[in-house]
N, C-alpha and C positions, 0 to 999 in steps of 0.2 A: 382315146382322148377323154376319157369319162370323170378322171382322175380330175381335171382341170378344172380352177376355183375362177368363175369369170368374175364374180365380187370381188376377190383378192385384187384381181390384173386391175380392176375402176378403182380401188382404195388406194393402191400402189401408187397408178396415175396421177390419180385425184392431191394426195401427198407430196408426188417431184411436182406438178402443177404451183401448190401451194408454196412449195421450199421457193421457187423461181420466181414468184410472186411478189413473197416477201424479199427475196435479191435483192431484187430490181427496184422494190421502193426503197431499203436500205440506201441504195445505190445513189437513184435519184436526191431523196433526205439530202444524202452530203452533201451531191453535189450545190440542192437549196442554202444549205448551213454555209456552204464556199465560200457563194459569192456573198449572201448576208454580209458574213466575217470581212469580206473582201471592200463590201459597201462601205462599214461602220467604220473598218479602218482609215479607207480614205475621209471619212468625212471627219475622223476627230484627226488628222494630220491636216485636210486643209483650213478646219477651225482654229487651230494652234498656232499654223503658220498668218492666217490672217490677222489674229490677234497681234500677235508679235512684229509685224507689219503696217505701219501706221498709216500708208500711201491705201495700201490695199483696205484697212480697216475703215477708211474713211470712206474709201469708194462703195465699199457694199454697205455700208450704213445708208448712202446718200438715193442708192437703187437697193435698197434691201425689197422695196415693192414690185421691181420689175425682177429678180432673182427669186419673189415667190410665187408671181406668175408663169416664170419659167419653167416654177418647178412642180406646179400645177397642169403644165404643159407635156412633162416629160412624165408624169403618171398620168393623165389621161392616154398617152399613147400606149404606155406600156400596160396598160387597164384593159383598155377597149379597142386598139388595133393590133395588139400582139399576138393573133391567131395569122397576122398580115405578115409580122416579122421574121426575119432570118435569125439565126442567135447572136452575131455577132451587133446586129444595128440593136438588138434588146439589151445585148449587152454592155451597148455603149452608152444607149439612155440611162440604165442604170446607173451607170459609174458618175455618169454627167450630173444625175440630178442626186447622186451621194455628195458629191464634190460642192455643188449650189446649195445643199443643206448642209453643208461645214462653214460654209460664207453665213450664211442668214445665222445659224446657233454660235457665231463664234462672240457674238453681242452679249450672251451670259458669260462670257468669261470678265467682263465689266461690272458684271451684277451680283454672280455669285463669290466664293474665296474656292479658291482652287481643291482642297479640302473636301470641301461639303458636294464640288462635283466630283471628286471622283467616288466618296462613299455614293451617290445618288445613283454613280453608273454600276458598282458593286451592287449594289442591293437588286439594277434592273437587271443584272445577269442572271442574280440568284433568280428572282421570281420569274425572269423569260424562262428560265436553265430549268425549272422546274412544272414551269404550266405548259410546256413544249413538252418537255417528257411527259406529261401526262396525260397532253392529247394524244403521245403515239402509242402509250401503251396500253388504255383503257379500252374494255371491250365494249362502250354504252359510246351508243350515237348519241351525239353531240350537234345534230345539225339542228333538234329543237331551238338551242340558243342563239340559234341567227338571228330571228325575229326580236327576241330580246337587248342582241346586244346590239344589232342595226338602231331599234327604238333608244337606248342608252348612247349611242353615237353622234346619234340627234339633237338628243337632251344636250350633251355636252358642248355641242358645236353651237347650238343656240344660244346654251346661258353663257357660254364663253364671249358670243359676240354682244349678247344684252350688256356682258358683265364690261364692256368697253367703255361704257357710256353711263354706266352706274357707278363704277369704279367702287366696287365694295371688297372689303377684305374677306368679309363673310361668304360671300357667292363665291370668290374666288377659290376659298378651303375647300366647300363643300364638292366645285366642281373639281379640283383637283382628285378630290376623294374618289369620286362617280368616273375619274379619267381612268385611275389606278385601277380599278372594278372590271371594268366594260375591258380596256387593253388586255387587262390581266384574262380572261373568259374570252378577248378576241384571238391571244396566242393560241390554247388549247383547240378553239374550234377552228381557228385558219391550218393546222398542223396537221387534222385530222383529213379537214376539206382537203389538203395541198395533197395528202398521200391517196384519197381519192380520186383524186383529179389526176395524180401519176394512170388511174387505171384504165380512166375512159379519155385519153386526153383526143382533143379535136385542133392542138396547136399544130406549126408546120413541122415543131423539132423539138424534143426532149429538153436541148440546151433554151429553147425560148421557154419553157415551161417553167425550168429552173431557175432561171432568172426572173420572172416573173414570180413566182412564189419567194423568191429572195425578197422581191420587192415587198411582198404582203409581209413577211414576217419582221424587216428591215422597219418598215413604218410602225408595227404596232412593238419592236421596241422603245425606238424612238418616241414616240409618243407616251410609252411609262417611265421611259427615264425622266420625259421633261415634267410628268405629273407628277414624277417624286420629287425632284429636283425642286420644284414647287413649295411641297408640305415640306420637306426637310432642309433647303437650301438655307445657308446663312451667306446673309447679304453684307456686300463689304461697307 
């Protein structure tokens, strides 16, 4: 038996190890990207239908405040107790609080020309479509910019709520700008985090995982479309 390479037989392993590794996150990925797709869809058909509904568009206009605490409700749970959940109640939050965010967004269809929202949601595919692919392919840790873009997350939530009461057009540009920035640099490194998070996860099920990283990347699209939609949108 002298002939035998025991390096070979550890490279070999080491290699189907790897191959099974990358599977698997592959695997997961989609299933993430699913429900995303699955999210966004419901929420721009119950936007469309609200809109077009004058009974229903007046009701979430009149509780648009208890619909965004609702839905501050349903990502707190799916945040901070979905290590608790099954996949199917995560995945019901999900859908719940896609649907309660087609109700609250579907008020820019009053604001904007139809037009200028759909080039606003073209342009967030392209840029999610490309800072996604970038966090999954680059081989440079990305978790340095957490710290960055949590302090940028900050900023913007701040002067967003300053800029309520200031009502400036100027704060408003700039924080849209710093929205697009921070979103844009939260896809790559939430993309990166989420395929890590596939490796050591401490959820009760794969499906709750996925659904919850649908939720993370579900939000920071949403949140560059509305910041485009912002600098680019033409008002009726």
């Amino acid at each position: 038996m002298a002939w035998e390479n025991p390096g070979w037989q550890t490279t070999s392993s080491s290699e189907v190890h790897s191959a099974l590794v990358q599977e698997s996150q592959r695997a997961f990925m989609s299933r993430v990207y699913g429900w995303m797709f699955a999210g966004l869809m419901l929420t721009g058909v119950v936007a469309l239908y609200t809109v077009s509904n004058e009974a229903l568009l007046q009701w979430a206009l009149q509780w648009r405040l208890g619909l965004l605490v609702a839905e501050l409700g349903a990502v707190f749970a799916l945040s901070f107790l979905a290590a608790r959940l099954s996949g199917p109640v995560a995945a019901a939050l999900f859908l719940g609080y896609a649907a309660l965010t087609g109700m609250t967004l579907s008020i820019y269809f009053l604001i904007y020309t139809a037009g200028s929202i759909g080039q606003a949601l073209l342009m967030t595919g392209g840029v999610f479509g490309a800072l996604s692919l970038y966090g999954t392919l680059t081989k440079k840790d990305l978790s340095a910019w957490g710290a960055f873009l949590f302090m940028g997350l900050v900023g913007v939530v701040l002067a967003g709520v300053a800029n309520i009461f200031l009502r400036s057009e100027g704060m408003s540009f700039v924080t849209a700008c710093a929205c697009v920035v921070v979103f844009a640099g939260l896809t790559a490194y939430d993309t990166q985090k989420l395929r890590q998070m596939h490796a050591s996860s401490g959820y009760s099920s794969a499906a709750t995982l996925s659904v919850v990283g649908a939720l993370t990347l579900y939000l920071d699209f949403i949140n560059l479309f509305l910041a485009l939609l912002r600098l680019f949108g033409r008002r009726r």
